[in-house]
C-alpha positions in Angstrom: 15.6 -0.4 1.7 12.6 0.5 -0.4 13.5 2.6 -3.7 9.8 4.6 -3.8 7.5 5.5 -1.6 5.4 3.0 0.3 1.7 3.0 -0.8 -1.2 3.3 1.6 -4.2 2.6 1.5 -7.0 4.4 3.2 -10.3 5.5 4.1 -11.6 8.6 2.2 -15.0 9.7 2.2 -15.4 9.2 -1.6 -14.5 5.3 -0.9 -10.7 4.2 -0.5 -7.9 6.1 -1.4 -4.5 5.3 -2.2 -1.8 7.6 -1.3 2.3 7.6 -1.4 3.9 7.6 2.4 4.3 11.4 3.4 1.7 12.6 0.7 -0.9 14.8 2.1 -3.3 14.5 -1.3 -4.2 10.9 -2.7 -2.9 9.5 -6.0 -6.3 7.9 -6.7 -9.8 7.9 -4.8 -11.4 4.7 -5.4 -15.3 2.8 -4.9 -13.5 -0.3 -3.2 -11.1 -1.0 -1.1 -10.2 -4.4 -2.8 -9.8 -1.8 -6.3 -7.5 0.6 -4.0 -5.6 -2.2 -2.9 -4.7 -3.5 -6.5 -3.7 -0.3 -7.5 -1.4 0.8 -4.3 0.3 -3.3 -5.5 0.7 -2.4 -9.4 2.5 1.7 -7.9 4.0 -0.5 -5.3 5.6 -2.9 -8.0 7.0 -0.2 -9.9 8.3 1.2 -7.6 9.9 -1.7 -5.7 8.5 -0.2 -2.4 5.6 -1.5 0.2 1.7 -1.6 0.3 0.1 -0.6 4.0 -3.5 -1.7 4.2 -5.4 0.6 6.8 -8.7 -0.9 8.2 -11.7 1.3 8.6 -10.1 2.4 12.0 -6.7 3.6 11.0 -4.7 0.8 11.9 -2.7 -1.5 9.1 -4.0 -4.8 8.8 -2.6 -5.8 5.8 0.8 -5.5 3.6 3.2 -6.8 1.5 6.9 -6.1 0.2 7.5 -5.6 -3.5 11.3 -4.8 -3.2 14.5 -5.1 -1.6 13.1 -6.8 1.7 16.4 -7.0 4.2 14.3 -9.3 6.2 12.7 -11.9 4.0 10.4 -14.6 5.1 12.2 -18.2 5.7 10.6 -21.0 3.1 10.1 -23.7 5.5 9.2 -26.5 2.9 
């Protein structure tokens, strides 16, 4: 189970924004998504919790796990 929130990130109309699961206002509006996407990782990181990429549709298209995933991908070297 994650320890923080899970970090999103969305479409704002100043460019992307990157807001904690549950949160109604963003952390951080950014220009880029690829710049809101490196910052949801670093808040993600701390807080040993999840990034949720939204595409310019709503839907996630991206994400990744930065703590205690119960459900870890398989190496299959």
């Amino acid at each position: 189970m994650s320890k923080g929130k899970n970090q999103h990130v969305v479409k704002h109309a100043d460019g992307w924004a990157v807001k904690g699961a549950g949160n109604s206002k963003a952390t951080k509006v950014i220009r880029t998504q690829q710049e809101a996407i490196d910052v949801a990782e670093q808040i993600a990181k701390n807080q040993q919790s999840d990034t949720k990429v939204h595409g310019r549709d709503g839907k996630i298209r991206a994400g990744n796990s930065y703590g205690n995933d119960p459900h870890p991908p398989k190496d299959k070297k």
